[in-house]
C-alpha positions in Angstrom: 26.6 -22.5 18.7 28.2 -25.8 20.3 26.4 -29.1 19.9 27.5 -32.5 21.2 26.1 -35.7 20.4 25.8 -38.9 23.3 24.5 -42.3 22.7 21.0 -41.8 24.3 21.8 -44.8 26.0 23.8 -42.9 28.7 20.9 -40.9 29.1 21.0 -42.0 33.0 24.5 -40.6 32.9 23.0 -36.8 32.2 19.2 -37.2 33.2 20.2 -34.4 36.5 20.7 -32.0 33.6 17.6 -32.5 31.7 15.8 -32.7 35.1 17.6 -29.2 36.1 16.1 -27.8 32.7 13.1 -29.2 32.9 12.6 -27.5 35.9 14.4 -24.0 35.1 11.4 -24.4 32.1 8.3 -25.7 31.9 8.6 -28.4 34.7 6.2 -30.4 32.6 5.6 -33.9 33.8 5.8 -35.8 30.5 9.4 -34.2 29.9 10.9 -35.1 33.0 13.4 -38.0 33.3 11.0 -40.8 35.1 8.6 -40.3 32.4 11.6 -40.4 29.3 13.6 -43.0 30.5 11.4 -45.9 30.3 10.7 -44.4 26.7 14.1 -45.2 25.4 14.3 -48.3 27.5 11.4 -50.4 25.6 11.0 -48.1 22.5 14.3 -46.7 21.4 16.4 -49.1 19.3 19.7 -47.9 20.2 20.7 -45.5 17.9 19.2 -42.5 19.8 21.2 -39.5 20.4 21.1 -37.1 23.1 21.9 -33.8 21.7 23.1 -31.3 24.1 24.0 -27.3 23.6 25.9 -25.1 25.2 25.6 -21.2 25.8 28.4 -18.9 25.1 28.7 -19.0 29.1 29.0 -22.7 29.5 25.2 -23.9 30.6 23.3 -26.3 28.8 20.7 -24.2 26.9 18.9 -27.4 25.1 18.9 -30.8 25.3 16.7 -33.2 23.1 16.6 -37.1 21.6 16.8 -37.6 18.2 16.6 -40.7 15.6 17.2 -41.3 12.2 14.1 -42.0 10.4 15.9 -43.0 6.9 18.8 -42.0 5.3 19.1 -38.4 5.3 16.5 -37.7 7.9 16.6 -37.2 11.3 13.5 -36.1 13.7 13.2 -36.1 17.1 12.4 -39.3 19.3 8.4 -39.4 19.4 7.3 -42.8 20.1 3.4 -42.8 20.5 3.2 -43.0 24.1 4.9 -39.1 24.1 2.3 -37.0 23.5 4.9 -34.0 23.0 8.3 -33.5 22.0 11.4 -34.4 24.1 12.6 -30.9 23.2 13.7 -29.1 26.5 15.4 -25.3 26.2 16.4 -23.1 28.9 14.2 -19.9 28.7 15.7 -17.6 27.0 18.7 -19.3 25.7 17.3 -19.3 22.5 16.2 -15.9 20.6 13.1 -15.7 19.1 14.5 -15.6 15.6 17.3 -18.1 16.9 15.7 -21.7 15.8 16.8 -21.7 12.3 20.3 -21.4 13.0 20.4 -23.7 15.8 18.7 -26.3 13.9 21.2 -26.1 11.0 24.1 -26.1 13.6 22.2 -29.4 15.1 21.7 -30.8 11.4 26.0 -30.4 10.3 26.3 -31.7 14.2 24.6 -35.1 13.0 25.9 -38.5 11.6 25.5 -38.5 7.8 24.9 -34.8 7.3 21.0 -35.0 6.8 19.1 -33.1 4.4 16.2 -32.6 6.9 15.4 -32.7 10.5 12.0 -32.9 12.1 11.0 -31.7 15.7 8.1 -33.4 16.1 4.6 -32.5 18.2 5.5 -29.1 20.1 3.2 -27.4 22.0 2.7 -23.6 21.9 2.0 -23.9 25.5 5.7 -24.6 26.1 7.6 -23.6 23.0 5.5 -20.7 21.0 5.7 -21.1 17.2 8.5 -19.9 16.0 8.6 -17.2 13.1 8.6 -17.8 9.4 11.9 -18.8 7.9 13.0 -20.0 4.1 14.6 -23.1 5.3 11.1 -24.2 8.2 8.4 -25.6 7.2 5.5 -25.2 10.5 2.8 -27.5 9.9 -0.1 -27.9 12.1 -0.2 -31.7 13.5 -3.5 -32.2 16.0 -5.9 -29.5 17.9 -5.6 -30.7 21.8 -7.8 -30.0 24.4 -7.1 -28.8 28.6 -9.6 -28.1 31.5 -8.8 -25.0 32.7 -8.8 -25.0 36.8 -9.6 -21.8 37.8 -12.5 -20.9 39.5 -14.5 -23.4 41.4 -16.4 -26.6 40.2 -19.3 -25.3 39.9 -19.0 -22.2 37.8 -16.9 -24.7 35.8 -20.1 -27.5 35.8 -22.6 -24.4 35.1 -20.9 -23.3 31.8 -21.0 -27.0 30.4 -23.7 -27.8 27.8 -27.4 -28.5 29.3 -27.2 -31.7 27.7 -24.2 -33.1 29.0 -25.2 -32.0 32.6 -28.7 -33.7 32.5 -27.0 -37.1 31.1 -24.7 -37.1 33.9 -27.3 -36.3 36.3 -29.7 -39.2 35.2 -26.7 -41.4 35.4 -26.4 -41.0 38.4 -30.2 -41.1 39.7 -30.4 -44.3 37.6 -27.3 -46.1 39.5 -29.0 -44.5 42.8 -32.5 -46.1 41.6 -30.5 -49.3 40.8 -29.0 -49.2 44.1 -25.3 -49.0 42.8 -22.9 -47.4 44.6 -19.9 -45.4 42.1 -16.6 -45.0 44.4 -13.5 -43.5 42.9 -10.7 -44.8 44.3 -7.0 -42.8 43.4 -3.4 -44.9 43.9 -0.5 -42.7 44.4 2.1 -45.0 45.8 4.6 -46.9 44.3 3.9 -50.1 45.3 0.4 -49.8 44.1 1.3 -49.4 40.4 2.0 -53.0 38.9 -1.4 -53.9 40.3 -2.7 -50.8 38.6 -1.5 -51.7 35.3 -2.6 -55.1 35.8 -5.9 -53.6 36.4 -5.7 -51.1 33.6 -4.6 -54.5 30.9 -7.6 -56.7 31.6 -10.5 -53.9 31.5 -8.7 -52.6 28.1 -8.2 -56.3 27.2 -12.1 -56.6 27.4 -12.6 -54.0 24.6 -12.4 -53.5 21.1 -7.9 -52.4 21.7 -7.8 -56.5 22.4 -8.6 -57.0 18.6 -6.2 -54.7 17.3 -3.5 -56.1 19.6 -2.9 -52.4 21.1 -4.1 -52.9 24.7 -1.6 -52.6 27.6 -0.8 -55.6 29.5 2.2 -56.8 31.8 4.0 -58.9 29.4 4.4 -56.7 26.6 6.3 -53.4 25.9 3.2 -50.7 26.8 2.8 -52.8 29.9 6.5 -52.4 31.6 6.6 -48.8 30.0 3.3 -47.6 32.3 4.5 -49.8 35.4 7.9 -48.5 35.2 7.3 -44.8 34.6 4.6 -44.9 36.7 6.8 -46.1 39.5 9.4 -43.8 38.6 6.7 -41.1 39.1 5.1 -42.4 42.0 8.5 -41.9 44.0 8.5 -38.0 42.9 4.8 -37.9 44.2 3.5 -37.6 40.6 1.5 -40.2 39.6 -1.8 -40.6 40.0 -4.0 -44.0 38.5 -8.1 -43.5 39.0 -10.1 -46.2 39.6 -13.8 -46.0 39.0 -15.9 -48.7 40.6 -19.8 -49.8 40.2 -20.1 -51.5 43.6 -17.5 -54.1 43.3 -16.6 -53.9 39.7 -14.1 -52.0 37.8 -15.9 -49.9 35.0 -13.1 -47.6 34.4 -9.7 -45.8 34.7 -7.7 -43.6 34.4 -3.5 -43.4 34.1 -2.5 -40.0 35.0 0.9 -38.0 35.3 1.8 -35.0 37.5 3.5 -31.5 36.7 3.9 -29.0 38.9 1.0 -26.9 37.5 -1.3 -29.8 35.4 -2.2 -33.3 35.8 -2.4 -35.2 32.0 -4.7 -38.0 31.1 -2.4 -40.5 29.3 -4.6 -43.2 29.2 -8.5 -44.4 29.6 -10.6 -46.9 29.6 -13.8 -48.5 30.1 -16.2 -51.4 30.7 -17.6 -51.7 27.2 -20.3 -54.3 28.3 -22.5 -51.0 29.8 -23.4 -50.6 26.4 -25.5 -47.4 26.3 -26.8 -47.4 29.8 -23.7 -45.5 31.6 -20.5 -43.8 30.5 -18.7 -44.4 33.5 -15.2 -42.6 32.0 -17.6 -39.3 32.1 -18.5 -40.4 35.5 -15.3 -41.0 36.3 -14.3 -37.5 34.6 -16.4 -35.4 36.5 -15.6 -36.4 39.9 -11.4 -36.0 38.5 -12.6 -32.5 37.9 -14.3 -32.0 41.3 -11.0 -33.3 43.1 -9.0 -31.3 41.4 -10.8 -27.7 41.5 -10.9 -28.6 45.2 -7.2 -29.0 45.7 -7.2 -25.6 44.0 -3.4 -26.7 43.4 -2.9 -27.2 39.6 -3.9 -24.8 36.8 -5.3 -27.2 34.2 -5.7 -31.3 33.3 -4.6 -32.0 29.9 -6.1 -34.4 27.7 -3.0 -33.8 24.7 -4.9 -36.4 22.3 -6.5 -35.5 19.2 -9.8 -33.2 19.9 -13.0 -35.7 19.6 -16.5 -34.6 19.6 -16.8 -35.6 23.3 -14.0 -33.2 24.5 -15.7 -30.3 23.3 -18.2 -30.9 25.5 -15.5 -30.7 28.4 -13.4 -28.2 27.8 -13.4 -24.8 25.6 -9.5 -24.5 25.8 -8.3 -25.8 22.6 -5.1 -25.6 21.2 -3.1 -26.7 17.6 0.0 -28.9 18.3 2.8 -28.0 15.1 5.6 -29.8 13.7 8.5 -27.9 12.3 10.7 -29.6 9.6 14.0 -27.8 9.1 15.9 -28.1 5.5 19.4 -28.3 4.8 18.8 -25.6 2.1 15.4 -23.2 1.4 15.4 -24.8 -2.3 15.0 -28.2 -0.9 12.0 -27.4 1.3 10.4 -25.9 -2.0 11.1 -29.0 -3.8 9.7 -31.0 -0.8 6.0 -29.3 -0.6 6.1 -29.9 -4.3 6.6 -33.5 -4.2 4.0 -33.5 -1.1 1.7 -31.3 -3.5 2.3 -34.1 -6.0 1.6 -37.0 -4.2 -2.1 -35.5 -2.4 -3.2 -34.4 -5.8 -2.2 -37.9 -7.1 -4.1 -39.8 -4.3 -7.4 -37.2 -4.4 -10.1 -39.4 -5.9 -10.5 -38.7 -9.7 -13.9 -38.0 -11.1 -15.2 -40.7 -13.2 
């Protein structure tokens, strides 16, 4: 097993293989190089490395970005606005029972020799657990949910909860009583993304993300990421930003990227000042949906955050998202979910 190392910033210099492997796999939209590009560019700190390996026969079989967390850790590069791990293999390049060794050959392949390396937030939609080994630890990180696209809208909208279909009905009988037109409006083009983010900053801005100093806007590093990978989308036909309106104002949105069989929710957001009256992000949701089963083009719209209450009521299609950690030795990953074992019993509340 052969692995080199490159400075992830000549990613550019090899992003035609990871978009020919992307696209040999699972031609998923938020591991394609528009999307992991403007990743490194305003999150990495520069001392990324692409890792690449080679088949017997010469072909790249897997390419991913890693960083060193401390000394004698290494995990793959997951800054929060990835939802999944940058972790792209060519099917069937590696064995079933084939990880293990590849991730030691990938650990003696990195600076300093680490102890551990951590692939971070895979889905079992595109790279199936693996099986039990001495030296892997699997551990479960968040359930996700998808809408599944087959069928039409309606036999979709009939097997929803009664009580989520009569709220969105009176919604809208209350905005037609009120005299309030809803629009959605979609941009697609290049061009109309700055303005989109723009869009997307001030009605997040209005909300409780402004307090916490999380919500997007064009000056800061969330801002250029979603204008720039948008863009870089946009030009591949893949981006798609909803707008909802109420009338003439902007009650909420959606920032969306395309695959070539799902389209995935990054971001959303809302007019808060409704209060109670409307959720215009369901509103907004619904009408997504009815678009989409229309197009009868893609298979399924991902939400890949953490299952809340709310997406239940959505979706059925729920799936667990696993880390793997990958030990130097099998002793040292018993000594590891020791000391873990250690520190939760330490910080369980004692009884008084």
């Amino acid at each position: 097993m052969s692995w080199s190392l490159i400075p992830a910033a000549r990613y550019g210099e090899h992003a035609e293989d990871w978009a020919a492997l992307n696209v040999a796999g699972p031609a998923a939209a938020l591991l394609a190089p528009e999307f992991v590009q403007p990743l490194l560019t305003e999150f990495g700190n520069g001392s990324e490395q692409l890792a690449l390996w080679r088949q017997p026969d010469g072909r790249i079989g897997v390419m991913t970005l890693l960083t060193a967390r401390k000394p004698g850790v290494w995990e793959t590069f997951q800054p929060s606005q990835a939802p999944v791990t940058l972790w792209l293999e060519r099917d069937g390049a590696v064995a079933p029972d084939g990880l293990p060794e590849l991730l030691q050959a990938l650990m003696r392949a990195l600076p300093g020799k680490p102890l551990l390396l951590g692939v971070t937030q895979r889905d079992p939609a595109v790279h199936p657990q693996p099986l039990a080994h001495a030296r892997l630890e699997i551990t479960p990180y968040i359930d996700t949910a998808r809408i599944s696209l087959t069928g039409s809208f309606a036999e979709f909208w009939e097997k929803r909860g009664k009580n989520l279909r009569t709220n969105m009905k009176k919604q809208r009988n209350k905005l037609q009583k009120e005299e309030i037109t809803p629009r959605m409006e979609v941009s697609r083009l290049p061009q109309q993304m700055a303005a989109a983010v723009d869009d997307f900053g001030r009605l997040e801005s209005a909300g409780w993300k402004a307090g916490e100093g999380t919500a997007i806007h064009a000056g800061n590093a969330q801002g250029r990421f979603y204008r720039s990978m948008l863009e870089n989308m946009a030009r591949q036909g893949k981006a798609r930003v909803y707008r909802y309106w109420f009338d003439q104002r902007l009650v909420a949105m959606n920032i969306c990227v395309e695959g070539d069989d799902s389209l995935v929710i990054l971001k959303t957001t809302y007019d808060e000042s409704l209060g109670g009256q409307y959720t215009p992000a369901f509103l907004l949701l619904e009408e997504i949906c009815q678009q989409l089963y229309a197009e009868r083009r893609l298979r399924g719209l991902e939400f890949y955050g953490k299952v809340m209450e709310w997406h239940t009521r959505w979706s059925d299609d729920i799936r667990t998202l696993y880390h793997i950690n990958s030990y130097r030795w099998s002793g040292l990953r018993r000594l590891h979910q020791l000391w873990q074992q250690r520190r939760r019993v330490a910080a369980a509340p004692q009884p008084e």
